[in-house]
N, C-alpha and C positions, 0 to 999 in steps of 0.2 A: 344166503351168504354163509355157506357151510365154515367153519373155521377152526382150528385147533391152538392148543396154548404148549407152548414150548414151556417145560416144567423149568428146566435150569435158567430161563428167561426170562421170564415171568412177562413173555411181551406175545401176543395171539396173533398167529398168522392167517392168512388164507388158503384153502387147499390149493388151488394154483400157484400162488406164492411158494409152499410147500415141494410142489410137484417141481418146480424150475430148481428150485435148493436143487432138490434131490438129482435134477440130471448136471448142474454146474459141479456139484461133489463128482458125481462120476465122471466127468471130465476132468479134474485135478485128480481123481483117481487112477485114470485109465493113461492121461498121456505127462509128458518128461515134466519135469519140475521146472523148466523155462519153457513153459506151452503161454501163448499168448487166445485167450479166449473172449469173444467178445456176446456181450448179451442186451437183448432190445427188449425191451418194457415200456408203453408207453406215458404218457405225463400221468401223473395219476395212479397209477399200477400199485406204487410204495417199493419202487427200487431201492432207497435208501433203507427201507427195513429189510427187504430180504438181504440185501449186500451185509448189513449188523447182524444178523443171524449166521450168515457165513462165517463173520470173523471171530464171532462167538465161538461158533462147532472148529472152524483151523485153527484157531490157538489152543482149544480144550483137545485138539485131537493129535495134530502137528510138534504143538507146544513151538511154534516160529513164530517171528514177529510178525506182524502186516501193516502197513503204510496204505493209505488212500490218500489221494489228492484230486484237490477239487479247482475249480479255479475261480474262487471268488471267498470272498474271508466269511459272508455270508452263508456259503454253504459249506463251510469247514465247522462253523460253527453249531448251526444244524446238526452237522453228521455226529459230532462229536456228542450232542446230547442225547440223539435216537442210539448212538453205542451204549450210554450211560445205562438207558432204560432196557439195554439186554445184558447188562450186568458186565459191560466192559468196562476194565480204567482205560483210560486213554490221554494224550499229549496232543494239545493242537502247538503245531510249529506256525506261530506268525510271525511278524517284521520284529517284536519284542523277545523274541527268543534269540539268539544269540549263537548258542550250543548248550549240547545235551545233558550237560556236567550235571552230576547227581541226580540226573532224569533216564538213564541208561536203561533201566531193571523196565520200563514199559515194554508191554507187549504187542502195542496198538498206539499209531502214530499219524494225527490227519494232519496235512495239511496242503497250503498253496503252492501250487504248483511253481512259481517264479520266486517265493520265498524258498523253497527248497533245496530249485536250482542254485541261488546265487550262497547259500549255505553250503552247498556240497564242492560246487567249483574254487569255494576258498577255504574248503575242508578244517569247517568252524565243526562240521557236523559227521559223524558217521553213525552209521544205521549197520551193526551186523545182525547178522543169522535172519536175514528178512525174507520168509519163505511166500508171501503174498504180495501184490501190490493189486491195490483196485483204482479205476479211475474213473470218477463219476464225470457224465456228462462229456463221455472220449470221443465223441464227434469232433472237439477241439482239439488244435494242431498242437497247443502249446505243451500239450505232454509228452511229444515225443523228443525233447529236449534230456527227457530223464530215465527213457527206457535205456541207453549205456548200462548208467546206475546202479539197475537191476538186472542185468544180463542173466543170473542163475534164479531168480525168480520167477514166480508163475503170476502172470498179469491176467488180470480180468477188467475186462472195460466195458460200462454201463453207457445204458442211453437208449432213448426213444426213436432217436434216428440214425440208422448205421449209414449214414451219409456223411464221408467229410466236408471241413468247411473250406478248405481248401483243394478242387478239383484236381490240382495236379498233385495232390497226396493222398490216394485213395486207401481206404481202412485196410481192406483188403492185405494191403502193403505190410500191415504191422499185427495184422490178425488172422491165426490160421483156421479159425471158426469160429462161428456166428448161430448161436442158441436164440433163438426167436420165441418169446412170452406171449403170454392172453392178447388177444387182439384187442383194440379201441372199442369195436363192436360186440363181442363177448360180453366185454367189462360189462358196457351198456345194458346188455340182453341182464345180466347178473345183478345189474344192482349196482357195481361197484363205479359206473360213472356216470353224470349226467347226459340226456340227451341234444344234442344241438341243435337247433331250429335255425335255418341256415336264411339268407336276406342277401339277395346281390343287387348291387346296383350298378349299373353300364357306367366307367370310366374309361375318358381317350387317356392311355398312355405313352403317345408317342412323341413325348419331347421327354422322356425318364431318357437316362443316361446309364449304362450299367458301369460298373467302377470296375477294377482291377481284383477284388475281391468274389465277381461274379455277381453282386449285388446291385441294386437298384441305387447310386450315388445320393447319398443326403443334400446335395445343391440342385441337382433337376428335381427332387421330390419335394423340397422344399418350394420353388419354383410353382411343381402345380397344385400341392397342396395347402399351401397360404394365397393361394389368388381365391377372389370373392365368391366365384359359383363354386368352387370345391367347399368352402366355408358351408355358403347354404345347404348344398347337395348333404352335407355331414348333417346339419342339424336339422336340418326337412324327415331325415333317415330315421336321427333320435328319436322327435317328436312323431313321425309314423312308429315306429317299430319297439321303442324301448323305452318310452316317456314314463320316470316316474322308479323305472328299476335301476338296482346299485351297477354302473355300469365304468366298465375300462377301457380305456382309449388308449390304443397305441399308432404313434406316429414316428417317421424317419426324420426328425430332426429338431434340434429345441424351439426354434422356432414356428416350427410348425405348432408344437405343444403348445406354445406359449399365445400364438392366434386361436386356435381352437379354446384355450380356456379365457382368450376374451370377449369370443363368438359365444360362447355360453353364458357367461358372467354378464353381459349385454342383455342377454333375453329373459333374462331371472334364474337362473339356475345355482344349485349350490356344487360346485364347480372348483379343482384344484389341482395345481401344475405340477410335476414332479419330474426331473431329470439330476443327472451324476454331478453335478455341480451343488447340487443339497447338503449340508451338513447332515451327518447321522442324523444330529438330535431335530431336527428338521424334518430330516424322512419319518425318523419313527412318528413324530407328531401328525402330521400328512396322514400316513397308513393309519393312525388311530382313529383320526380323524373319519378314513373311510371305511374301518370297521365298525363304526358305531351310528354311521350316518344310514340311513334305511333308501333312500335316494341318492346317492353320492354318484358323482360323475370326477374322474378322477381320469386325468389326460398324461400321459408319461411318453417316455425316448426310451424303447430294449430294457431298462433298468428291471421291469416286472417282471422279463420271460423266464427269469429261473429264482429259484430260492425266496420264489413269492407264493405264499399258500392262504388266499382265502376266499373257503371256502361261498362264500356268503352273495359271491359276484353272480349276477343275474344275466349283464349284457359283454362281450367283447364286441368291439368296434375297429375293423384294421381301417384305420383310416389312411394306409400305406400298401405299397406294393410292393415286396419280395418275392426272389427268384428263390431264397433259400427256403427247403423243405423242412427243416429241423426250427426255424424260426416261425416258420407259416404256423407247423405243430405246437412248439411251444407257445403261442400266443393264445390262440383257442383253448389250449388246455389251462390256462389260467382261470377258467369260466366252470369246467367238467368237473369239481370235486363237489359231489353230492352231500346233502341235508335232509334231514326225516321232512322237511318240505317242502325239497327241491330236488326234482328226478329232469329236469329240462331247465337250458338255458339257452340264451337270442346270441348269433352270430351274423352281424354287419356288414359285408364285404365291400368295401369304397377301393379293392384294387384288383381287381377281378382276378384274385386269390384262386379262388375254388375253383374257376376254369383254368387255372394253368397246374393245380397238385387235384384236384380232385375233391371232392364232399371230406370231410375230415375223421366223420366214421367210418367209409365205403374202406374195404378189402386192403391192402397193399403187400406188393411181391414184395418183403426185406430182405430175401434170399437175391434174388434177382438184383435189388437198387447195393447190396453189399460188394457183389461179386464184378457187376456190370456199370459203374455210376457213371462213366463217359455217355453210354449207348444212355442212359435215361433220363440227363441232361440235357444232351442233342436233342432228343425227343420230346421233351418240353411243348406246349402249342405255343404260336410265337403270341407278343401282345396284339399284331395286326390278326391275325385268325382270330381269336377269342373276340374281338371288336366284330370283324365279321361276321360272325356266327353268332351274336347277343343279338338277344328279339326282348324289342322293350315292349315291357306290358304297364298300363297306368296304371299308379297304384287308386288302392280302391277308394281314397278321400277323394281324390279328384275327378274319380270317374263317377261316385256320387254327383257332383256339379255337372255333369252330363247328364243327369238323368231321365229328360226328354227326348233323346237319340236310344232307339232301340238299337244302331250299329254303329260303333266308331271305329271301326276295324279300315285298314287300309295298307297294302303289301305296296311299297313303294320300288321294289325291287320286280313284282310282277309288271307293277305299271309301267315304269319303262321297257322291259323287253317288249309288253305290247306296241307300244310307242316305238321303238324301234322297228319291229316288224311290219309295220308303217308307214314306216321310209320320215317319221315324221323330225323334228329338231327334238332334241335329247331333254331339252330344258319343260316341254309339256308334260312328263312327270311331274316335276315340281307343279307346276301352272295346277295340276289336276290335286296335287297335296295339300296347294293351297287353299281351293276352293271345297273338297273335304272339310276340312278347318278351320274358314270361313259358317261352312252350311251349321257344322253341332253348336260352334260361339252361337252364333244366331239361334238355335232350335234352344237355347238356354239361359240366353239372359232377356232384360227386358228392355236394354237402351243403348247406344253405345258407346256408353261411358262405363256403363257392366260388360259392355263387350272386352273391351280394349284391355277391362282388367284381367277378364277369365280369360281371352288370348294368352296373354303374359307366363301363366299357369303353363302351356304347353312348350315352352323354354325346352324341356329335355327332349318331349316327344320330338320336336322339330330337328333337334341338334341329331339326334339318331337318324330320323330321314336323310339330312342332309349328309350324315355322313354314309349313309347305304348308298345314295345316289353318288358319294361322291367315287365307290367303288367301282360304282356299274360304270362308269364315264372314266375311270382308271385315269383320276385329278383329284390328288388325294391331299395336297398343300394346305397347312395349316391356316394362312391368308387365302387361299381362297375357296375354305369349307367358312372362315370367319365373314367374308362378303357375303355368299352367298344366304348364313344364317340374317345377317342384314338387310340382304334384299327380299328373302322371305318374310320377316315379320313388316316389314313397310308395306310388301304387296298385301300383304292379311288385313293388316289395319287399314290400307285405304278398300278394299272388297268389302270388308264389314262397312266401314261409311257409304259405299255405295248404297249394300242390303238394307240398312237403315234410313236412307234418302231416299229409299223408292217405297219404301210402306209408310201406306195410305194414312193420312189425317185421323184420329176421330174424332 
């Protein structure tokens, strides 16, 4: 972690941190004083430090003002203390400011974005000689309400993902270059992030609804994330994968939050809810609470994806399903800031995340997703592919409780094409799934009354069959994959009572 310390700073950088300085200088060097530049760093990186070392060297060098705006009072406040620590004075402009009366002589001005605007449109406020503007986190639309404003200014926009959030306003639009930072995977190789240890698990999302925003709508997710088997399926997930480590749950909607932390708080867990309807003094209490807790399960709504930093988080859990790239990223990256004894941390997938953006440290074009974001949109895998192409494997508690079956292996997509090239009725797949599954309950319990229980256990296994087969039959209705999982498990349960009716006395 090679590093150097800025003498007039007194704040130590990293030599890649250093190297990106050096080529954004030379871009405010090389092109017009209204050049709009945009630069990608990912979660974690410490944009907000190199962006303070920037404003440090342009006003020590320029001698102009600079403005950043951020869009949550959260990270205004933030920024304004990591400026302090490189020897900047600085103004936060929030809802309490008013205008600038006797505050004029600053040279460094953070604030909100919608506070700004509604200050400058009734010209409480004016800002001259402002030779920079930065805009943390410019994926968001809401800044371009204020680039007018700044018309002879040189704008620099940060972010982890040069993706907007808004499809039909692509970055491109408003940025004539795109400087690309350390990759997710460098960091990693380096030291400077943790690693993710990734965990999916097969969700049907085909009653989600996508909203007007491009996004997965908070009432269909709601919908299948507060019904009973998604409940279980989350804390089956916990208790396999993450039992015991400090972990964060993020969900699409309060209620969803609010089941999840009574699906916890039910099973013993020390477990707490947190969405924007919290008081400050509330939240802070909450967050204290989960910094100091060594097991802390702490369930939240978007509130944590930005201007949350701690380091200490062991598990993320997307207990949701987003289309947005820049949310998918910011969520994980709540997990990746490393401790002298923590290099790895557990990520959850409950929305088959990872098959539609990818493993969250693998490669990415940002050249490509800047220039191009319709074609890489489009190109998305849809939720029905991703369903299709997941190969469920038992996890390993339950394939323990098999441990008398040397093979539980069984391609239901094979067995019907055989079946079909057979001239035979489509349904003897199933007939032959079921007796699979019939034969390992039997090869492992001892009555069946242990049958009937350890049956119950293959709930998922079955629901995946059924839904392969219900592809291979191109009958793919939510009512009747849900008969079908009913008429499978009746056929199982009465087979086992047969198996069990026909062995012998002793």
């Amino acid at each position: 972690m090679a590093k150097e310390q800025d003498l007039n700073s007194g704040k130590e950088l990293y030599n890649y941190q250093l190297k990106d300085l050096d080529r954004i200088f030379t871009c405010i060097e090389e092109e017009a004083d209204d050049f709009n530049l945009l630069y990608q760093l990912p979660t974690g990186g410490g944009k907000t430090v190199i962006f303070s070392e920037i404003v440090r060297r342009y006003i020590a060098e320029k001698q102009k003002k600079v403005v950043i705006l951020t869009h949550r009072i959260e990270l205004s406040s933030q920024t304004s203390k990591m400026l302090k620590t490189f020897n900047v004075p600085n103004m936060v402009i929030n809802s309490k400011v008013k205008t600038l009366e006797g505050n004029e002589d600053y040279m460094c001005y953070v604030a909100m974005v919608e506070t700004l605007n509604n200050r400058l449109q009734d010209e409480k406020i004016d800002i001259n000689d402002v030779g920079l503007v930065i805009i943390d986190e410019a994926h968001y639309n809401s800044f371009r309400k204020l680039f007018s404003y700044f018309k002879d200014a040189f704008i620099l926009g940060v972010t982890a993902t040069p993706l907007s959030s808004n499809v039909k306003l692509p970055m491109k639009d408003n940025y004539r270059k795109l400087i690309i930072g350390e990759s997710i995977g460098s960091l990693i190789e380096k030291g400077f992030l943790a690693k993710a240890q990734v965990h999916t698990y097969d969700v049907g999302l085909k009653t989600l609804q996508v909203g007007i925003n491009g996004d997965y709508t908070v009432k269909s997710s709601e919908i299948l994330y507060t019904n009973h088997s998604m409940q279980e399926k989350l804390l089956s997930a916990y208790e396999e994968r993450a039992k015991g480590t400090k972990t964060l749950i993020f969900n699409n909607g309060i209620n969803t939050s609010r089941y999840v932390y009574e699906t916890f708080r039910e099973a013993g867990y020390d477990v707490r809810h947190l969405d924007n309807t919290h008081t400050n003094k509330e939240r802070k209490a909450i967050l204290k609470w989960f910094k100091n807790t060594p097991d802390a399960i702490l369930s939240s709504v978007s509130i944590l994806t930005t201007g949350f930093d701690e380091p200490s988080v062991e598990t993320i859990i997307l207990n949701r399903a987003t289309r947005s790239l820049t949310l998918y990223f910011q969520m994980i990256g709540r997990g990746s800031r490393v401790l002298p004894d923590k290099k790895n941390f557990q990520v959850i997938d409950l929305g088959n995340n990872m098959a539609r953006f990818g493993l969250w440290g693998a490669p990415m074009d940002w050249n490509d997703i800047f220039l191009y974001p319709d074609f890489y949109l489009e190109n998305l895998i849809s939720d029905e592919e991703i369903e299709r192409n997941f190969e469920y494997v038992m996890p390993p508690d339950l394939r323990a409780q098999f441990s008398n079956s040397d093979n539980i292996d069984f391609d239901i997509k094979k067995e019907y094409e055989e079946v079909f090239a057979k001239g035979l009725k489509s349904k003897e797949a199933l007939e032959r799934s079921i007796d699979q599954h019939a034969r390992i309950v039997f090869e492992n319990t001892e009555d069946i009354f242990d049958a009937r229980i350890l049956a119950r256990e293959l709930k998922e296994e079955i629901q995946y069959r059924i839904r392969q087969y219900s592809y291979c039959i191109m009958k793919n209705t939510k009512n009747y994959k849900d008969w079908l999982e009913e008429d499978y498990m009746r056929k199982l349960r009465l087979k086992l009572s047969q198996m069990y009716a026909n062995v012998p006395a002793q």
